[in-house]
N, C-alpha and C positions, 0 to 999 in steps of 0.2 A: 532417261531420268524421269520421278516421280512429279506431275504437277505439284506446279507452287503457289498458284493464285488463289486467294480466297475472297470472296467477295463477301461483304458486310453489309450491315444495314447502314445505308445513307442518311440522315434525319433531313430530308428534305421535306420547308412544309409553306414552299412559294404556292398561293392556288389550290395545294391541292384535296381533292373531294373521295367522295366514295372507292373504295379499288372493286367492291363489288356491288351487283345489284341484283332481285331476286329475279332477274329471268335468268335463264339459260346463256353461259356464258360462250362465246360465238369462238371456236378456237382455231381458224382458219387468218394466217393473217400472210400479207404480200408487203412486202419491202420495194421497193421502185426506186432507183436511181438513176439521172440524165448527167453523171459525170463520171469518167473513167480515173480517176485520182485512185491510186494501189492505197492509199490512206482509207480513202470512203470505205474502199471495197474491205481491207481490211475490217472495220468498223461494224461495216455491216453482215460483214460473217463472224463474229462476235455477236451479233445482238441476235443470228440466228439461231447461234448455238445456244443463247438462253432461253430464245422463246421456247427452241424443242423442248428444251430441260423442264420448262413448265408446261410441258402437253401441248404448244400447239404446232399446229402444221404449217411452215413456212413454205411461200413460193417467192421467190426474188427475181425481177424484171429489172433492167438496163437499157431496157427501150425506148425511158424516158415518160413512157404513156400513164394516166391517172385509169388505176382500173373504176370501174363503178359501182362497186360493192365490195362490203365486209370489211375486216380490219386491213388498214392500211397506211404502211410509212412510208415517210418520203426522205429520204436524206442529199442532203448536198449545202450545195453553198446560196447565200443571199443572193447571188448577183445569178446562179443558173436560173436557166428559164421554166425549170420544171418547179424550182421552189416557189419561182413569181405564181407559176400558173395555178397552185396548189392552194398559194394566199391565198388568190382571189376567189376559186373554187369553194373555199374551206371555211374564209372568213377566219382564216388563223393569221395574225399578221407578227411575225416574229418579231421581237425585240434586237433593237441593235447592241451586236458588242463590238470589245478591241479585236485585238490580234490573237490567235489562237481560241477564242470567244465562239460562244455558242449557244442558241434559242430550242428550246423544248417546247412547242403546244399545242392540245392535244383537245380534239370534242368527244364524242363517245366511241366514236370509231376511226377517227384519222389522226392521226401523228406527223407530224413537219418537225424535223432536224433541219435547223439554217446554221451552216458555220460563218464566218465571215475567212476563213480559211479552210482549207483541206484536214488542217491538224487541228483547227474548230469542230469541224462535222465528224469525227473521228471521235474525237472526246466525248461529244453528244449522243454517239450512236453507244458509246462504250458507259455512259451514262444511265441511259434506257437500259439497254442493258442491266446493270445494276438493281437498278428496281424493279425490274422483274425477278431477278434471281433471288431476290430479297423478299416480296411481293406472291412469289408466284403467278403473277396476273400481270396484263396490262393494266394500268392508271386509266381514269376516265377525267377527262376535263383538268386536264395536266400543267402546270406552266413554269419552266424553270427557266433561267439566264443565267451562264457563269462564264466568268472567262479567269485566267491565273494573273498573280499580282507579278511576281516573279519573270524576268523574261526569258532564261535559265534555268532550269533546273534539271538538273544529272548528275548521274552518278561515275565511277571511275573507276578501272580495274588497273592494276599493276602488273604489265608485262614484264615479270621481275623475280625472284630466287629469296629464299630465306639466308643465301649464302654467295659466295664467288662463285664463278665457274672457272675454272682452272686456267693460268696463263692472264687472265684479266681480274677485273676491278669493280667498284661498284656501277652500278646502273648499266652493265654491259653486257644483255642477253638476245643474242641473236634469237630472229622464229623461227624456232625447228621442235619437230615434234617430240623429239627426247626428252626435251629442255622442256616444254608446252605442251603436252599430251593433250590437256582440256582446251588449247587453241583451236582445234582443227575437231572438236565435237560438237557438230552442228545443232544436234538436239537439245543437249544444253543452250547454248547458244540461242535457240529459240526460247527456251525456258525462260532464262535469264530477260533477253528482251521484250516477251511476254511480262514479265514483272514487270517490268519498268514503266511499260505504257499504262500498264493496270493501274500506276502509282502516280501516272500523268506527268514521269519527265521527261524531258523532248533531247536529250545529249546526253553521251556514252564518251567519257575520257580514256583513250588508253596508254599507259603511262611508261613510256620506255627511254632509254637512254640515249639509241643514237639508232634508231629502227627503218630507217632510208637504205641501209645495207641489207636486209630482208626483203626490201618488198620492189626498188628499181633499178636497172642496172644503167649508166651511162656511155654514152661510147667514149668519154675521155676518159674516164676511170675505169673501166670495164672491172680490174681487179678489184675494187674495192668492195666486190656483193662477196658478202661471211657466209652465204649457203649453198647448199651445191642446186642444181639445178633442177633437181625433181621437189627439193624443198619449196625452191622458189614458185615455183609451178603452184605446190599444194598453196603459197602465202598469196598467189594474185590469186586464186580460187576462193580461198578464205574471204581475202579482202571485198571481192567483188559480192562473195555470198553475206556476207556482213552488214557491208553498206546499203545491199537492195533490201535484207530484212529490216535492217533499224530504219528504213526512209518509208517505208511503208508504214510503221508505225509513229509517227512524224518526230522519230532520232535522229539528230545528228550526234554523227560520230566525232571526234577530235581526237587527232594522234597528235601527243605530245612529243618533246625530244629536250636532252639539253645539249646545253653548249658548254665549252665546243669539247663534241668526243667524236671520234675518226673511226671507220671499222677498222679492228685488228690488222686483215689483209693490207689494206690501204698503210695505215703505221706503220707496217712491217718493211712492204717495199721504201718509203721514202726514210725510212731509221730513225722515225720517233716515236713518243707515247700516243696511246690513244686520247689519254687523258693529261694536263698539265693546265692545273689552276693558275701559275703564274707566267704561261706563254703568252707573248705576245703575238696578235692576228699576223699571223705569215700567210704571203698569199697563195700557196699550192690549197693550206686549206680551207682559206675563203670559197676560194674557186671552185672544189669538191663540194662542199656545203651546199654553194647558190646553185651548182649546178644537179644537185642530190635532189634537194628541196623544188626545183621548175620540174626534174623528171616525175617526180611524187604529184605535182599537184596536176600535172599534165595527162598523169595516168589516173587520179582518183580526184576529179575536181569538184568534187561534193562531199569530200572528205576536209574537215577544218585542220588546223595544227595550231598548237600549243607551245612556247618557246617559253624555257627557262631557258634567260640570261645568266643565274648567276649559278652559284656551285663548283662548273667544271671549266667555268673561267674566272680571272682575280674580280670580285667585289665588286663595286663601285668605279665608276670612272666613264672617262669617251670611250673607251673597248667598247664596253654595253654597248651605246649608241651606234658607233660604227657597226658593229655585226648587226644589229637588229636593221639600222638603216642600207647598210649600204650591202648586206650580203642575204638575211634574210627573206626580204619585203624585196627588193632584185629578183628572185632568185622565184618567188611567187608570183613575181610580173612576168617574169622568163616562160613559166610554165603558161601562162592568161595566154600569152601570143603565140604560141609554139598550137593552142585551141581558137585561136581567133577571137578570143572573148574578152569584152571588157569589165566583166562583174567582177564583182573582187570578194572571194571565199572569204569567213571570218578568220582573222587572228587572235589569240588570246594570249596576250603579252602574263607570265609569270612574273608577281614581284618583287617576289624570293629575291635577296642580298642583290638585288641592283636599285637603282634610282628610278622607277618608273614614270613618277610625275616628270622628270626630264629627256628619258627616253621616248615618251608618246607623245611631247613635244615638237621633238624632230619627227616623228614617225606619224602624225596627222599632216603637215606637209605634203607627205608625199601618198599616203594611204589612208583611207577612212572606214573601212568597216575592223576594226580596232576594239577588242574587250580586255579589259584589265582584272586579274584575280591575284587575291590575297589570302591567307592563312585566314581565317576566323577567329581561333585561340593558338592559336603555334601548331603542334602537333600534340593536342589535346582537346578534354575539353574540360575548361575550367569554371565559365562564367557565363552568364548570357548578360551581363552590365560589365561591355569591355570600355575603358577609359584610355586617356594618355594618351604617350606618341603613338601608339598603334594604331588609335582610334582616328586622330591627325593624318594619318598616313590613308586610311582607307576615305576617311571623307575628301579627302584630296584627290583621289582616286574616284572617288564616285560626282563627283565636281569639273574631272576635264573635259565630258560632255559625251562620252562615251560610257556602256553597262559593266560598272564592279561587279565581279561575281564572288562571291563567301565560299574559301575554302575550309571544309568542316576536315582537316586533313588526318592520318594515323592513327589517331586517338589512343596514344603511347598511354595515358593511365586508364583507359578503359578495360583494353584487351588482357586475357582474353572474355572476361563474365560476362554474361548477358547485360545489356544496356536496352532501356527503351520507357526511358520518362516522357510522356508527353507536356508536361508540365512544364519543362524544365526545357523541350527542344522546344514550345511553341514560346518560349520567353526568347530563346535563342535568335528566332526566327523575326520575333517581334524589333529584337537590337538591329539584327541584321540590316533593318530598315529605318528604324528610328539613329539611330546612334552610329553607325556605319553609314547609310544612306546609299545603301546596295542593293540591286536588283537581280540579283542572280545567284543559284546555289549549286557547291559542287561536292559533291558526297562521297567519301572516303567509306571504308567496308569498317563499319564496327568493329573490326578485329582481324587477326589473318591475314591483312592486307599483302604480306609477303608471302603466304602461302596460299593464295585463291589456287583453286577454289574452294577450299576445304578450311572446317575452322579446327581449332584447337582441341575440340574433346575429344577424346578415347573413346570412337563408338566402332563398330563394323557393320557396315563399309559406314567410311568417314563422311560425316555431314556437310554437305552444301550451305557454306555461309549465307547464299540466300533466301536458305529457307529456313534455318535454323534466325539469323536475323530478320524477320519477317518486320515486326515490329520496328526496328529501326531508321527502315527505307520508308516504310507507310508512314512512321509519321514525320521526319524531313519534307517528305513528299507533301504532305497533307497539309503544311505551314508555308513551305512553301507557293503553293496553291492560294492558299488563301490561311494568313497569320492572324487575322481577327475574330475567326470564330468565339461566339460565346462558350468560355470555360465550362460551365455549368454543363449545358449539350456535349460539350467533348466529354466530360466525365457518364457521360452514356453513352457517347458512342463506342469509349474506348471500353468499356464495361462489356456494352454488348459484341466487342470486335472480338474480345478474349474467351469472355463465354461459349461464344462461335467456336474459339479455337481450342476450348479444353473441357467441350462438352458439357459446361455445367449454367445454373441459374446465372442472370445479370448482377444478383446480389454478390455470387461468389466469386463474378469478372470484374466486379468493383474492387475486392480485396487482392486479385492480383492486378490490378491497378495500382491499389497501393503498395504494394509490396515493389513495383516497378518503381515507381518515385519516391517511395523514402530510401532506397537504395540508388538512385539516382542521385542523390545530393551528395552520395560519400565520397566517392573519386576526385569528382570538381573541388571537393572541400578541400581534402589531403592534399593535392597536388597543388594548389595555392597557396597553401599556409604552407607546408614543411619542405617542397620539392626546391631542386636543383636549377631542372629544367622545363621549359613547354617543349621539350624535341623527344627525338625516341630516341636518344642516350640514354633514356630513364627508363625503366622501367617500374613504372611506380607500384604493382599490383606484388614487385617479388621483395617489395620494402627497402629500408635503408639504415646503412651503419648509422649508427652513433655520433661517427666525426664528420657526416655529412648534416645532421642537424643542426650539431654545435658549433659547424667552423664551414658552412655553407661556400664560401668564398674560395676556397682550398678546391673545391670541386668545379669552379667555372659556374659557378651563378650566372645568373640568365636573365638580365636585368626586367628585361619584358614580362616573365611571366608574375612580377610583384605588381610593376609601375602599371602596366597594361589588363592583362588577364587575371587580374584577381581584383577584389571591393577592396575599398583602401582599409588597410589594417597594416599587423604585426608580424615579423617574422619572429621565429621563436631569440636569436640574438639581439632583437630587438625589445621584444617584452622581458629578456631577460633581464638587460640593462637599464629597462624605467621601474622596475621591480627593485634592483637594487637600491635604484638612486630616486624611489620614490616619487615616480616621474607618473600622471596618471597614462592611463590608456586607451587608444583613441581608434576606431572602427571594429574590424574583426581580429581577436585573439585566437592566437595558439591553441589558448586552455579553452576558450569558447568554443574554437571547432571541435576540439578535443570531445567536450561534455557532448556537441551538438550531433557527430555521429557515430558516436556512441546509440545515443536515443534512436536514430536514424536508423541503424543496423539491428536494433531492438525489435520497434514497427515493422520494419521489412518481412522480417523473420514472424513476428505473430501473426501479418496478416498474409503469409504466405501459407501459414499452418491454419486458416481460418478457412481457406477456401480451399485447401487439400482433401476435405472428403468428399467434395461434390463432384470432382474432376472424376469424366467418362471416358472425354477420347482425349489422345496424345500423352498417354497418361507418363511415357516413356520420355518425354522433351518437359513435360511438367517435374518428371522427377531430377531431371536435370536442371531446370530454372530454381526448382525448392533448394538444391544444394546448392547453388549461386549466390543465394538469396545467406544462406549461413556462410561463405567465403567473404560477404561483403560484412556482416557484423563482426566473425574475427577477425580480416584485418581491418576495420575503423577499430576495432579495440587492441591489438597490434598496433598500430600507430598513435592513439590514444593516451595510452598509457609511455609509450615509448618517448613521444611529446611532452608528456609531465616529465619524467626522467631527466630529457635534454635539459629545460629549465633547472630543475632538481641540482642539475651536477653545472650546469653556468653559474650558480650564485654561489660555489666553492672560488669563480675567478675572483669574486669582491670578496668574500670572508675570509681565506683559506682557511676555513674550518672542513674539517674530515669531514665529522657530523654531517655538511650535510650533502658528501657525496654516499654517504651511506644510505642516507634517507631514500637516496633514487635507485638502491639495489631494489627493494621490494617489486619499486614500480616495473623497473626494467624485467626481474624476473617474469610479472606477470605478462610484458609486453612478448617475450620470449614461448610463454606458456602461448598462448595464442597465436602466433606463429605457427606455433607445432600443431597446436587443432587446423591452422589453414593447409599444411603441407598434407595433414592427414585425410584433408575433404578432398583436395588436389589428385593428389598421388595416383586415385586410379578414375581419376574423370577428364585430364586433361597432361596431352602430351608437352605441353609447354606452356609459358606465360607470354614471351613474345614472341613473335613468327620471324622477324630480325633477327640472324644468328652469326652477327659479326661482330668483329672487334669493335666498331662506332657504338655498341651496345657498351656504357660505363657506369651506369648507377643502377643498383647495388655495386656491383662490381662487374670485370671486366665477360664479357660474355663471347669470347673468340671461339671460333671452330663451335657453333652450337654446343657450349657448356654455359654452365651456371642461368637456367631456363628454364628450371623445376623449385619448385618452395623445396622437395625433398634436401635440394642441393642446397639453397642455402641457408634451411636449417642451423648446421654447423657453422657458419657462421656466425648467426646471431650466438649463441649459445658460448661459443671461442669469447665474443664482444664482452658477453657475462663474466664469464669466468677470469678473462682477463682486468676488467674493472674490478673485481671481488679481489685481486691478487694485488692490484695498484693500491687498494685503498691500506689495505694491509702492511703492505711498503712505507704507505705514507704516514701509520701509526708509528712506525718504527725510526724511518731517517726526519721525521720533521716536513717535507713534502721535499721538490724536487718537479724539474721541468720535463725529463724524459732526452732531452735534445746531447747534454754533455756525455752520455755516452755513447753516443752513434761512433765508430773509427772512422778516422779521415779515408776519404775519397782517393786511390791510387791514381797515377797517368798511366793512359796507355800508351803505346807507340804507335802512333801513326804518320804519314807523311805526306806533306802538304804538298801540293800540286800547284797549287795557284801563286801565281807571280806574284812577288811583292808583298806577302804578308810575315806577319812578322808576330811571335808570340811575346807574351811576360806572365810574371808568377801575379796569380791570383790570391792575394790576399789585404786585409789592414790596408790604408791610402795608397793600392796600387790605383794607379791611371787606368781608366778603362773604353776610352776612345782615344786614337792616336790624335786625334784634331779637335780635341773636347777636353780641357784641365777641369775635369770632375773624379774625384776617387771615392773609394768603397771607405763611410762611416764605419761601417761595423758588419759582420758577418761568422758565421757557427763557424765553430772550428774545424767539422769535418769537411769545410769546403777549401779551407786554407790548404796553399802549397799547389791546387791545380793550374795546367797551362793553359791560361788563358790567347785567344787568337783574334790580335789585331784588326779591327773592322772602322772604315772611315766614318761616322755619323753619318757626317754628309751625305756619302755615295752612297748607303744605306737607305736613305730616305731618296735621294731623285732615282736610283737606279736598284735597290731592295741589295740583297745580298745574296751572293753566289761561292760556293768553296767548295773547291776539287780535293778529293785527298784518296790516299791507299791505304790498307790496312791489310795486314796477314791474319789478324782474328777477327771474331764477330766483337762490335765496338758501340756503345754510346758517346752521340755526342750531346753534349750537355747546356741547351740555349736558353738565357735569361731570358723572359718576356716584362715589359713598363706596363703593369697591369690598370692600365687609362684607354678607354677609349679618344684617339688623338693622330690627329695625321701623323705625326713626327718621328708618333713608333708603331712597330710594326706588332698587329694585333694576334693576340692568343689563338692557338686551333683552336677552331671551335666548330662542332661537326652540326650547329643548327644549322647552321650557313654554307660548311665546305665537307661536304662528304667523304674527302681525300682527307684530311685534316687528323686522318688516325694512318694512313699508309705507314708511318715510320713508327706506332707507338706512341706517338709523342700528343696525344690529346688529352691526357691526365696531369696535371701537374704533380710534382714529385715535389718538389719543396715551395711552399707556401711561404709570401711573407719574407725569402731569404736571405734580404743582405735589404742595410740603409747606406741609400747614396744621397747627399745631399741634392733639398732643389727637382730628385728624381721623386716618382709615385712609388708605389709598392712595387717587387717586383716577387715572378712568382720563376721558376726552374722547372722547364720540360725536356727529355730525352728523345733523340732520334736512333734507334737501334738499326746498325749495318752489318752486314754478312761480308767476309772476306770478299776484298775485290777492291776496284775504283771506283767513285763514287764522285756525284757532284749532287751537295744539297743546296736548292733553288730557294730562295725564302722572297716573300713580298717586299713591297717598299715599307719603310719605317726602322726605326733605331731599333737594334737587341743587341744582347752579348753574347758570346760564342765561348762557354767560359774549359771547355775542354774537352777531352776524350778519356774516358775510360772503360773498361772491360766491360764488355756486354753483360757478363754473367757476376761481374762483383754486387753486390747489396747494393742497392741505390734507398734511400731512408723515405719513406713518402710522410712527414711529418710539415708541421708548419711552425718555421722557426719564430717566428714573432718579429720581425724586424723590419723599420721602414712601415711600419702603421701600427699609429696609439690603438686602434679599437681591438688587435688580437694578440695584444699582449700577455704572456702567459695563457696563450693556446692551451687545449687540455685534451687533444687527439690523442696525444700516448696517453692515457689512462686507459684504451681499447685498442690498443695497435698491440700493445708487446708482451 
C-alpha cells in the first residue's frame, strides 16, 4: 500500500526565533534516549526519518549518555534521569504538563523532549518531527508545551459486510480471511495505524458482533469457536501483531461486541438462535458469555472491550443490568485472576437503547475503570448545537464521574461524497464539550463504513477510504486535540494543508476550503428539516418520496432527530399548517433551508472552479472532489425544490383547491430535472450511495439484496411520483377530488392454523371487541380491513409477559399486527431499526397502513406485516399491548397508504396523489 501521511505546516509560534542563521548550518545531529518505552523508540524513529529527509545525518544512542558536541536530542520522560540531567546541563527546564503532555526546548544546538508519559514523549518527538519536514531545518531557541483536551480520541473500523453471510443475520461475521481479506494485511495495517498516531489518536475501536468465537477457545465450550484452526491461528497472530503495533504507538485497541449473540456452532448444538431480541438471559448462555469474555481478556489483557447492551437484547430493563453486572464485569474479573492481576482493563459501556445512567450505577459498585459513549447526532451528522433529551442524556452521562466519549457514528446522510468542513467539525467539537460535557471522541469512517476498506468511487484499483478521507480524520483529530484554536489561523492552516495537497498557491487552498464548507452545511441542513431518520435506514444522499415529506409519520419519524439533532425550527407539516392558519413562524424553515442551500451548493461549486486552474498534483482526486462539489448543489436543489412542492401540494389539505396542486407540478418537475443531473454525475464515479445493502436500508425505499443503491436506480422513481401526480391532478378536475383510500379491495383471510392453546379468533370489523379482557372496540376503520380474522390476545398478559403465537401455514403468509403508535409502557413499541437491528427480519419495519382504524380512549395506531414462508412458526413480540388483527396471503396486495383515522392532524392524507 501507497503512503498516506502527509505532514503540514504547523503554525506554531510559542518562542519561537530564527530557523536559520548566516553560518553554516551544522547537519550532524544524535538523538539520545535513557528509556526503552517501544512508544519513545517509535517516536524517535520518526523524527529520524525527518531529519534525513532534510539532509542530516542522524546517529541515535540508548546509552543514556549526554554526548558533548553538535546537535543534540534528548527524549524521554520528566521523571527519567537523562532528562533531569539534560535540564541541568542545558539550562532547558521543561514545562509541566497533564497526561499524554509534552515540553519541547531548545538552545542553539540541544533539544530536550520531556513527556510526562511514554504517549507524551512520542507526541513531542512526532512533533519535532513536523517542523522539520515543514522547516526543513532544525528550530533554534525553540519552546512548545502541549498536551490534548480530549482524553479519548479514536477512531473505529467495522468488522462487518455490506450484506448477510449466508445462514446468519446482521452483525454476525466471523475473522476469516475470505470474509476479511484486508484483516490479515499487515502493511496496510501499518499504514492505517501510521495515520492515526500522525492525527494524535490514542484508540482503534473494532466493531463486531459476537467476535470471542474467532479469537478463544474454551474448554467448556470447546465447540463454540466458528473457524477452523488454521484460521484461528492466522487471528491470534493478527491479534497479537495488532495489539504490539497499535501500543507502540500509544493505541489502544477496543474490541467491541453485542449482546447477546451466541456463535452459530454453539446455537446450533444447544437448538437456539444466535440472535433473539426478546430472550430472556438463560443461563447456558450467561455461562458461554463470562466464560468467552475471562478467556479473551486472559489472552489479550491490554486489549479493552466495548459492550452494546442494547439491539440484540429487549431494550431497556434489569436484563441490561444483570448481563452487564453479573455476567460481563464477572467474567473480566474471571480473566484478571486466571493472570494474577488486579488492574482492571477499561470498559466502555454502549448507550445505545439501554439505560445507562442506571446500569453504571450498579456497575461502579463493583468496577471502576468504566467509560460511557453515546451517539453524537444518531447516525449522522446534523448539528453541532445538539439540545433536548439527547443532550439530557449525555450530560448525565458525562456527570457520573466517569469519561463520555462522542460517538460521530455512520454518517447515513454524508456517504458517500467527500465531507470535510472544518468549520462546521471544530463547532461540533466545541458542543462536544460545552453542551455534552464530554471528554472523549470516537470516529466513524466518513463513508463505507460497511465496506472498509474501500470507499464508494469507481476507480481501479479501489481507493483506500483513508486516504481518499484524509481530511476528515485530520480534522476530528485536530479538535479534538485541542477545540479552541483561533478560527482565523485555522483558515490558514487548512488553506495551506490543501494547497500541500493539490499542489497549488495558499490563495487557491483557501478556495477549496471554501468549497469544503459551504458544502458542508447541505447534508446537515436536508437531513434536519425534511428527513425521517438520524439512523441509516435513510439514506438521505439517494433522496425521498413525496409521501415521506408530506406525511413523515407514516414512515416511523424519529422523534430525536427534530427535538434533539436539529435548531429548533419547522417541519415541513408543520409550516405547512401555520401557513394555512396564518400562524407566524418560529426558528429554522423548510423554505429557509430550501433558499439556504441552494446558495450553499452555488458557493461550493464557484469556489471549487476558482481554484481548478492552479491544481498541479493530485489532479486525479481533485477531479473527483470538483465533481462532489456539483452532486452536492444538484441535490440541495433536488430537494430544494422538491421541499417547496411538498408545502405547495399540503395547502391543497386546507383549500381543496386543484390550483394549487398544480402550482407544485413546476416545482416538483424541476426537483425531478435535477435528480437526473445527480444520477448523471453518479453513474460513472460511484459504485453506490450506501455501503449498507440490507433490507434495514428503507428510505427512499426498500434497499434488499444490494438494489436500489444507485441515483440510476432511483431515478424512475422520482419520475413514476411526477407522472402519477400529473395523472391525480387530472382525476381531480374531472370527479371533484376524492381520497384514494375507497378504492383499495378488501383484504382476503388466509388459512392458517393456530397452534397455541387457548386462543380464540373474531371478525374484525365496526364495534368488534378487540381485547378479550378490555370492553374497548374499533370506532371506525377503511373498509378494506373489514371482515379480517382477528386473534384473540389478553392486554394484560401482553404487557407482563409480551406475546407469543405458534401457528402453521401451507403457503407463504403475512401476518398483519396493529401497533398504539405512543411511546408507553403498556404498549408494545413500533420496529424500529435505530434501536433494534432485527426489527426488519420478518419485513415488518415499514408500516403499511398509517393512521388505520379509531378506537376510542386508544392513540393512533399504525399496521405492520410479518411475512412467513410455509412451515411452523412461533412469533415472539415484546411486552406491551398490540393487535394481531390476521393472516393473509404473502403475495395478495397489501395498500401501504394512510388511512386518516384516530388523529385530527392527518386527515385527509394526500399519499395517493403519488402512489397510484
Amino acid at each position: 500500500m501507497k503512503g498516506f501521511l502527509v505532514l503540514v505546516v504547523s503554525f506554531v509560534t510559542l518562542n519561537l526565533t530564527a530557523w536559520a542563521t548566516d553560518k553554516p548550518a551544522d547537519k550532524h545531529v544524535t538523538i539520545v534516549t535513557g528509556n526503552n518505552s517501544p512508544r519513545i523508540k517509535y517516536g524517535t524513529e520518526q523524527l529520524t526519518a525527518a531529519l534525513q529527509k532534510a539532509g542530516y545525518k542522524v546517529v541515535f544512542s540508548a546509552d543514556g549518555k549526554l554526548p558533548v558536541s553538535g546537535n543534540i536530542i534528548v527524549a524521554g520522560l520528566y521523571a527519567d534521569a537523562l532528562i533531569k540531567k539534560a535540564t541541568a546541563a542545558w539550562r532547558l527546564k521543561p514545562d509541566t504538563t497533564g497526561k499524554e503532555g509534552f515540553s519541547i526546548k531548545s538552545n542553539t544546538n540541544s533539544f530536550l523532549i520531556a513527556g510526562t508519559d511514554a504517549s507524551g514523549a512520542l507526541y513531542g518527538c512526532l512533533e519535532l518531527a513536523e517542523l522539520v519536514t515543514n522547516q526543513k531545518a532544525l528550530p533554534e531557541n525553540f519552546s512548545l508545551t502541549d498536551k490534548p483536551e480530549m482524553v479519548l480520541r479514536g477512531a473505529c473500523i467495522g468488522v462487518q459486510k455490506p450484506y448477510y453471510l449466508p445462514g446468519r443475520t446482521v452483525y454476525e461475521y466471523p475473522y476469516t480471511p475470505e470474509t476479511f481479506p484486508w484483516l490479515y494485511d499487515k502493511a496496510l495495517w501499518v499504514q492505517y495505524l501510521d495515520s492515526l498516531v500522525a492525527n494524535r489518536l490514542n484508540s482503534l475501536y473494532l466493531w463486531n458482533g459476537h467476535p470471542f468465537a474467532s479469537l478463544v477457545r474454551t474448554k467448556e465450550y470447546p465447540y463454540a469457536v466458528e473457524v477452523d484452526d488454521a484460521t484461528f491461528k492466522k487471528n491470534e497472530e493478527l491479534f497479537a501483531f495488532l495489539t504490539t503495533e497499535a501500543d507502540k504507538r500509544g493505541i489502544w485497541v477496543i474490541q467491541m461486541f453485542y449482546n447477546i449473540i451466541v456463535s452459530k456452532p454453539f446455537a446450533e448444538k444447544n437448538n437456539m438462535k444466535t440472535q433473539d431480541r426478546n430472550r430472556p438471559i438463560i443461563p447456558i448462555i450467561a455461562d458461554y458469555t463470562r466464560k468467552s469474555i475471562a478467556a479473551f481478556v486472559a489472552k489479550y489483557p491490554n486489549v479493552g472491550l466495548m459492550v452494546a447492551l442494547g439491539e440484540a437484547m429487549e431494550g431497556v430493563g434489569q436484563d441490561d443490568v444483570d448481563w452487564f453486572c453479573k455476567t460481563i464485569i464477572p467474567g473480566v474479573q474471571d480473566g484478571l485472576k486466571m493472570l494474577g492481576r488486579k488492574d482492571e482493563p477499561p470498559i466502555v459501556l454502549r448507550a445505545h437503547d439501554t439505560d445507562a445512567p442506571r446500569v453504571m450505577k450498579d456497575a461502579l459498585l463493583i468496577y471502576k475503570n468504566l467509560y460511557t459513549e453515546a451517539k453524537f447526532n444518531g447516525e449522522a451528522l446534523t448539528t453541532y448545537e445538539p439540545r433536548g433529551p439527547w443532550a439530557d442524556l449525555h450530560r448525565t452521562l458525562s456527570r457520573i464521574g466517569t469519561v463520555q466519549i462522542e460517538n460521530v457514528h455512520i454518517l447515513a446522510n454524508l456517504e458517500p461524497f467527500r465531507y470535510g468542513s472544518p468549520d462546521f467539525i471544530q463547532k461540533c467539537v466545541q458542543s462536544m464539550h460545552s453542551i455534552y460535557e464530554a471528554n472523549g471522541l470516537h470516529l466513524y469512517p466518513q463513508a463505507s463504513y460497511w465496506d472498509w476498506p474501500y470507499t464508494a468511487d469507481k476507480t481501479t484499483p479501489r481507493q483506500l477510504e483513508i486516504e481518499r478521507d484524509w481530511i476528515w480524520y485530520r480534522t476530528w483529530a485536530r479538535y479534538a486535540w485541542n477545540c479552541t484554536r483561533d478560527r482565523h489561523q485555522e483558515e490558514d492552516y487548512w488553506a495551506g494543508s490543501l494547497a500541500e495537497k493539490f499542489g497549488c498557491s495558499p490563495a487557491a487552498g483557501r478556495n477549496i476550503v471554501d468549497a469544503y464548507e459551504q458544502s458542508g452545511e447541505i447534508s446537515p441542513k436536508i437531513l434536519r428539516r425534511y428527513g425521517i431518520t438520524d439512523g441509516n435506514r435513510q439514506t438521505m444522499t439517494l433522496g425521498m418520496l413525496m409521501t415521506q415529506l408530506i406525511d413523515p409519520k407514516r414512515f416511523g419519524l424519529f422523534p430525536l432527530l427534530y427535538n434533539s439533532e436539529s435548531p429548533f425550527g419547522e417541519m415541513i407539516i408543520e409550516y405547512a399548517d401555520k401557513e394555512a392558519n396564518e400562524i407566524p413562524h418560529v426558528g429554522e424553515t423548510p423554505i429557509g433551508v430550501a433558499d439556504e442551500i441552494i446558495v450553499h451548493g452555488d458557493k461550493s461549486v464557484a469556489a471549487i472552479e476558482k481554484a481548478a486552474p492552479y491544481v498541479t498534483a493530485n489532479r486525479e482526486e481533485f477531479s473527483r472532489l470538483r465533481n462532489d462539489m456539483y452532486c452536492y448543489q444538484a441535490m440541495a436543489k433536488y430537494y430544494a425544490w422538491k421541499a417547496r412542492a411538498a408545502v405547495q401540494v399540503l395547502r391543497f389539505k386546507y383549500t381543496n383547491k386543484v390550483t394549487d396542486l398544480e402550482k407544485a407540478v413546476p416545482m416538483l418537475e424541476k426537483s425531478v430535472a435535477y435528480f437526473a443531473d445527480l444520477a448523471a454525475r453518479t453513474d460513472t464515479t460511484y459504485l453506490y450511495a450506501n455501503s449498507m445493502q440490507t433490507q434495514q436500508r428503507k428510505i427512499p425505499v426498500n434497499g434488499k439484496n444490494a438494489t436500489m443503491k444507485t441515483w440510476v436506480e432511483l431515478l424512475p422513481v422520482y419520475q413514476r411520483e411526477l407522472e402519477n401526480f400529473k395523472k391525480h391532478i387530472e382525476a381531480l378536475k374531472k370527479q371533484s377530488g376524492g381520497n384514494g383510500i375507497t378504492s383499495i379491495k378488501p383484504l382476503i383471510n388466509a388459512p392458517v392454523e393456530i397452534l397455541t392453546p387457548n386462543i380464540t379468533r373474531y371478525t374484525f370489523q365496526k364495534n368488534a371487541q378487540v381485547f378479550p379482557d378490555l370492553s374497548v372496540v374499533v370506532n371506525d376503520l377503511p373498509a378494506f380491513l373489514n371482515g379480517l380474522q382477528g386473534i384473540y390476545y389478553s392486554q394484560g398478559r401482553q404487557i407482563t409477559e409480551g406475546t407469543s403465537l405458534n401457528f402453521k401455514t401451507a403457503k407463504p403468509i403475512k401476518l398483519l399486527v396493529a401497533y398504539f403508535a405512543e411511546k408507553n409502557g403498556a404498549y408494545l413499541p413500533e420496529p424500529t431499526l435505530e434501536i433494534d437491528a432485527s426489527a426488519d427480519d420478518y419485513g415488518q419495519a415499514q408500516t403499511k397502513v398509517a393512521n388505520a382504524m379509531a378506537i376510542e380512549g386508544f392513540p393512533a395506531i399504525n399496521i405492520h406485516s410479518f411475512s412467513f414462508q410455509p412451515g411452523t412458526h412461533t412469533l415472539t413480540l415484546g411486552k406491551g399491548s398490540c393487535l394481531l388483527l390476521g393472516f393473509i396471503n404473502d403475495n395478495d396486495p397489501l395498500p401501504v397508504v394512510d388511512a386518516g383515522l384516530g388523529v385530527s392532524e392527518n386527515a385527509g392524507a394526500l399519499d395517493w396523489l403519488f402512489e397510484k
